[in-house]
C-alpha atoms as one frame of an Amber mdcrd trajectory, in Angstrom:
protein
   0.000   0.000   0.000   0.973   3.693  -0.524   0.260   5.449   2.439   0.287
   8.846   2.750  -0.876  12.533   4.374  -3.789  14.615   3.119  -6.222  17.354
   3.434  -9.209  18.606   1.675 -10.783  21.724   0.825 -14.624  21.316   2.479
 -15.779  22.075   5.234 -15.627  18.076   6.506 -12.223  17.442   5.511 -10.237
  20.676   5.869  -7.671  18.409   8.509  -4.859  16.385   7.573  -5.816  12.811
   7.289  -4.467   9.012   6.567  -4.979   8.117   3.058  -4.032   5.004   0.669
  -3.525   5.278  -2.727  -4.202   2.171  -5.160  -2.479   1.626  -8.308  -5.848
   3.028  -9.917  -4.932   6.674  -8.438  -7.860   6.059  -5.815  -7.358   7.708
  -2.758  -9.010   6.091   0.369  -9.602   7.466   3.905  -9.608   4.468   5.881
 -11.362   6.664   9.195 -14.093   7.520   6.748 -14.605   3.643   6.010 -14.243
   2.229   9.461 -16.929   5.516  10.113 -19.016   3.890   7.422 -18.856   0.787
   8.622 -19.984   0.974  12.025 -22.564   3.143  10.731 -23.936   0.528   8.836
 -23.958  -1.891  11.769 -25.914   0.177  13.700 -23.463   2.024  16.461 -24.503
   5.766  17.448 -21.258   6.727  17.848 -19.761   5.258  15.176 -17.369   8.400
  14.248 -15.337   8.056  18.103 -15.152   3.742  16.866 -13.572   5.040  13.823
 -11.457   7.738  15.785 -10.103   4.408  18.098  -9.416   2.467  15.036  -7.697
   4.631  12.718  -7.293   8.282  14.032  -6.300  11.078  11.700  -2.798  10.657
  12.830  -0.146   8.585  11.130   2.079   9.465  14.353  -0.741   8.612  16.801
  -1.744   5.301  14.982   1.659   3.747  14.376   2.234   4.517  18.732  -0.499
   2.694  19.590  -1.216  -0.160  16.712  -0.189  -3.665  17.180  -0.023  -3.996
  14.143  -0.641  -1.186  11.694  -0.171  -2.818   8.111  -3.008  -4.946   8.547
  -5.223  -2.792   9.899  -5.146   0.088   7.334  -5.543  -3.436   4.818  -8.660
  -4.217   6.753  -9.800  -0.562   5.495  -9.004  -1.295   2.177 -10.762  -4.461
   2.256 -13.726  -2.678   3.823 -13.355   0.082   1.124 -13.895  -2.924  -2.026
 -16.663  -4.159  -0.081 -18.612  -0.354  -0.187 -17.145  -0.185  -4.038 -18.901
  -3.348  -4.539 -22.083  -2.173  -3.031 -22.522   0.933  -4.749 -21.746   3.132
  -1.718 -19.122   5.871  -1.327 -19.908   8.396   1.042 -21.646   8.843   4.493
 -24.724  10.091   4.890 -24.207  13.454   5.178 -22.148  13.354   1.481 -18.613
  13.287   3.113 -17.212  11.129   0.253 -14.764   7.737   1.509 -12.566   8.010
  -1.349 -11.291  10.471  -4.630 -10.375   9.960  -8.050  -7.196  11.682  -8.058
  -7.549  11.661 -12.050 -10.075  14.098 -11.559 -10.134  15.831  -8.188  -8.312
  19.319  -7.785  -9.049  19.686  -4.084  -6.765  17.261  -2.440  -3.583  18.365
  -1.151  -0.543  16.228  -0.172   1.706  16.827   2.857   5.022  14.798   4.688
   3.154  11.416   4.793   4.113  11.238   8.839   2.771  14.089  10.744   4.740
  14.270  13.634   8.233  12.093  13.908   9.117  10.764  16.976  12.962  10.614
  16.426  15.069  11.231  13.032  18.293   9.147  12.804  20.437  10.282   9.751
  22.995   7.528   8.915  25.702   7.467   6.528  25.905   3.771   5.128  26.478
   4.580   1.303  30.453   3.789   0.702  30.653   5.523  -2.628  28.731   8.885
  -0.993  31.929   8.908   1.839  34.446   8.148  -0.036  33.430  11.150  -2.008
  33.026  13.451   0.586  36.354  12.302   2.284  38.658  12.933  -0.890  37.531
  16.539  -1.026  39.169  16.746   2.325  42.141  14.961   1.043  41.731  12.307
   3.806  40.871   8.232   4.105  37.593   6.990   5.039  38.263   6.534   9.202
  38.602   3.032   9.985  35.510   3.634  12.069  33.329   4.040   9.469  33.777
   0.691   8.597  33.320  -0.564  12.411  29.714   0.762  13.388  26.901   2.091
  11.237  27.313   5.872  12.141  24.357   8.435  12.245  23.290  11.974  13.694
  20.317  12.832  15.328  18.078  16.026  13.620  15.630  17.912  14.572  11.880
  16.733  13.339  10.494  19.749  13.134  11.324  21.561   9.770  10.074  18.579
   7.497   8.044  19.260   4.830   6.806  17.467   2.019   6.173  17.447  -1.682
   5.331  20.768  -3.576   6.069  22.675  -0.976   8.602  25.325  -1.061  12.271
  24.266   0.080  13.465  27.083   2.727  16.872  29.023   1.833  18.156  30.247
   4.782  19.629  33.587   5.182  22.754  32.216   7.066  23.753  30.344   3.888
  25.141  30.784   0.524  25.710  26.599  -0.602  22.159  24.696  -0.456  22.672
  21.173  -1.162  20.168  18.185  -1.812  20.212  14.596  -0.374  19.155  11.957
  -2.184  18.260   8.997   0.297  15.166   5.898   1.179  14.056   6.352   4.585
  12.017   3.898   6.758   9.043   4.756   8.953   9.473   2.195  11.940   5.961
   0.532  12.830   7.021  -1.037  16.093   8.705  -0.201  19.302  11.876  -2.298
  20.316  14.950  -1.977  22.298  18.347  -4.045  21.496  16.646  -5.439  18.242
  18.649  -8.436  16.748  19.302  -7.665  13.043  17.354 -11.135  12.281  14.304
  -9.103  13.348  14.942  -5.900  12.258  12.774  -5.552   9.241   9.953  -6.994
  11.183   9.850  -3.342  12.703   9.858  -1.474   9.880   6.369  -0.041   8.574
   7.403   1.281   5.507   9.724   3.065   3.163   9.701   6.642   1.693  11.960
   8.911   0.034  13.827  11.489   1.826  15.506  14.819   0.635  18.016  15.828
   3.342  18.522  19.674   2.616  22.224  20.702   3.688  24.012  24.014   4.162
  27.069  23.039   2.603  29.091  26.014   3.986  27.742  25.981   7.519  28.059
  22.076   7.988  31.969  22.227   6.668  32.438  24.585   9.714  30.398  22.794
  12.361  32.140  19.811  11.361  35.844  21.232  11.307  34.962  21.358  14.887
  34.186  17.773  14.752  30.450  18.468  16.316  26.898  18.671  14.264  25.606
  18.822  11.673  23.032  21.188  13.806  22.280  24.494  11.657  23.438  23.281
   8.470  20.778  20.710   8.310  17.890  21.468  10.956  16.250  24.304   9.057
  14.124  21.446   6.578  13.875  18.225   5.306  11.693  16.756   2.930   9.384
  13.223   3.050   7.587  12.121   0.697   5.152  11.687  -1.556   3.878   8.892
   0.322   5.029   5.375   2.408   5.218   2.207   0.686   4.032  -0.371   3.031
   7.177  -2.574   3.850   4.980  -5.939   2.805   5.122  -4.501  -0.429   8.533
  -5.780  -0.634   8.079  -9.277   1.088   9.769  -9.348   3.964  13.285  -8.313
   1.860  15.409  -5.641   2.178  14.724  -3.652  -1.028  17.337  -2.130  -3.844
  15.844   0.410  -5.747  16.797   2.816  -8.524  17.240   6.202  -7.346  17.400
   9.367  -9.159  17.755  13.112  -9.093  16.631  15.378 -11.458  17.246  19.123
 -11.576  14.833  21.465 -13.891  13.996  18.249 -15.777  17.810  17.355 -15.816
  19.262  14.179 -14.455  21.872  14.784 -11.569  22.244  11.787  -9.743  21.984
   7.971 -10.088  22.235   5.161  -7.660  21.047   2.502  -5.849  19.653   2.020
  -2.653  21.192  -1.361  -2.212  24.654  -0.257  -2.813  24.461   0.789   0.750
  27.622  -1.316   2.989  25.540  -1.431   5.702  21.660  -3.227   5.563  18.797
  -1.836   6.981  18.704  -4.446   9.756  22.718  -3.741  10.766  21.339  -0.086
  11.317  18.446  -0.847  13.179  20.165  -3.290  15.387  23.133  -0.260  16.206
  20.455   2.402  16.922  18.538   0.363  18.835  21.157  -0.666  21.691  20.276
   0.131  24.947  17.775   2.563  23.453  14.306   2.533  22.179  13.888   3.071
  18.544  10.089   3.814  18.497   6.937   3.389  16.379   6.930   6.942  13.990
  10.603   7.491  14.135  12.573   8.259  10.820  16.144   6.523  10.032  17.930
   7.644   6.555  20.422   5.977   4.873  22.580   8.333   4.310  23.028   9.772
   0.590  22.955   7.457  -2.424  26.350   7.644  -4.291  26.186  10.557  -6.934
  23.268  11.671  -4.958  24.312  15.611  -4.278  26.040  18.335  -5.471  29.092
  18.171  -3.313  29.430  15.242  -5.101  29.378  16.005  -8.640  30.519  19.608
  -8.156  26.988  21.230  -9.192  24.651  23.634  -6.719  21.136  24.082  -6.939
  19.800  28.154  -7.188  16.909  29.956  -5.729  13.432  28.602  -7.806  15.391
  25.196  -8.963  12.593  22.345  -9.669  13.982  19.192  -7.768  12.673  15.788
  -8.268  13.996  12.467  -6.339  12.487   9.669  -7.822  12.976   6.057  -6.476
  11.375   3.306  -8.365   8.274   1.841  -6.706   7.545   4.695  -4.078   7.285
   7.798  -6.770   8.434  11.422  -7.047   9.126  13.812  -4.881   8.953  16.904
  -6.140  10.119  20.590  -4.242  10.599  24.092  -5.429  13.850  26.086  -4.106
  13.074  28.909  -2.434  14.592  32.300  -2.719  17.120  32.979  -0.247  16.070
  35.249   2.699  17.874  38.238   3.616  19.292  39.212   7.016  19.564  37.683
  10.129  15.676  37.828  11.221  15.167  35.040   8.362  12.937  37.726   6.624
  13.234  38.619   3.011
């Protein structure tokens, strides 16, 4: 399933919802079916059932789901069964799902509302190497002992088609292209065996760098803080991780500039898997339902790399095959040290 976050211009949708997306370009609200559905069987307060089974929240379902994956399928199952009875909305008109072919109202956000924790890791060998010959020095022996990451801040995510902030404290913006996974379960010292089994899904994510500021927070040998905290970009939805069977997946990733291809990798070029990385995080610390782990950029997959720099009003678009496109406008730089233009 493609998960992801939406709102809707009426008056009984203008919140940011749960949605699923079939391969049809049918968008489903899973609350609005479960609403439906108890409804139909007769309950007078069917909306606070729905509310308990699937609330609005991506961030407040995956805490408190036992299992998450099978419950939004339960929707979709419910969903066919309406499609099959000639019934699509509630009785007050509030529609259950959208055509995306044809609707103009809908309007996508970062498919997890609120993340719990974002781990940034830095497992792509080519992407290093890279970034260690510009500083005319070897890859650290560590790098090849533990699977590193930072820690960012969660707030300044955004997601696709909106408008990529240029801070006023930098003059080198940088994309990231990396595959991100949404963890569905709780767990503390998780054995890489079982790793995956925590994972809810996997979405694309664009970690926006201040090139200039991160080379000096790093001479010091502490952040990145400021030169990445200012935004981040999810999106344009969450493939479900039983999508991919159980298997760590390597997909084709791409980054395209005004319609021009940058950057071209693959996400299982990574040298260290998915389940390594969850293990390491989660040692003698919770890694939690809703938090956000990256993989670190794909090789080729910025402009330190390949010596080119996006401008102000750039088009960027990170596609990796079977999750989509993410697409995000540069903004202009702001002037002076308020952050206003």
């Amino acid at each position: 399933m493609k998960i992801c976050n939406y709102s809707y211009r009426s008056p009984f949708l203008e919140e940011r919802r749960i949605g699923i997306i079939t391969e049809d370009n049918t968008l489903i609200d899973p609350n609005l079916c479960w609403q439906l559905d108890y409804l139909r069987e007769g309950f007078f307060n069917y909306r606070e059932r729905a509310f308990h089974k699937i609330p609005l929240s991506l961030h407040d379902f995956l805490r408190v789901s036992d299992d998450p994956i099978e419950e939004l399928t339960e929707a979709y199952a419910l969903f066919l069964f309406f499609q099959k009875v000639g019934i699509n909305e509630l009785p007050n008109g509030t529609p259950i799902s959208f055509d995306l072919n044809n609707e103009t109202n809908i309007q996508f956000h970062c498919p997890i509302d609120k993340i719990a924790t974002y781990r940034d890791f830095y497992a792509h060998e080519k992407h290093v190497a890279k970034g260690f010959e510009k500083r005319k020095e070897p890859i650290p022996p560590a790098w090849y002992e533990i699977p590193a990451y930072y820690k960012g801040a969660t707030a300044g995510f955004i997601g696709p088609d909106e408008e990529i902030l240029w801070p006023s404290y930098t003059e080198v913006l940088d994309y990231e292209l990396e595959l991100a996974v949404v963890m569905g379960k709780d767990g503390k010292n998780i054995r890489e065996r079982d790793a995956l089994d925590h994972i809810f899904g996997y979405t694309i994510l664009n970690d926006i760098s201040a090139r200039d500021i991160q080379k000096k927070e790093m001479a010091v040998r502490l952040g990145p803080a400021k030169g990445k905290d200012f935004c981040s970009v999810l999106g344009p939805v969450i493939v479900t991780a039983d999508e991919f069977e159980g298997k760590e997946p390597d997909l084709l990733m791409t980054a395209k500039i005004n319609g021009n291809e940058w950057s071209r990798g693959q996400s299982g070029d990574s040298h260290y898997s998915w389940g390594e990385m969850i293990a390491h995080a989660s040692r003698e610390e919770f890694v939690l339902a809703s938090d956000v782990l990256g993989s670190g950029t794909v090789g080729t997959g910025c402009g330190l790399e390949i010596d080119k720099w996006i401008q102000e009003g750039d088009q960027i678009e990170l596609t990796v095959e079977k999750i989509g496109t993410l697409k995000n406008k540069v903004g202009a730089k702001r002037r002076g040290n308020d952050g206003k233009l």
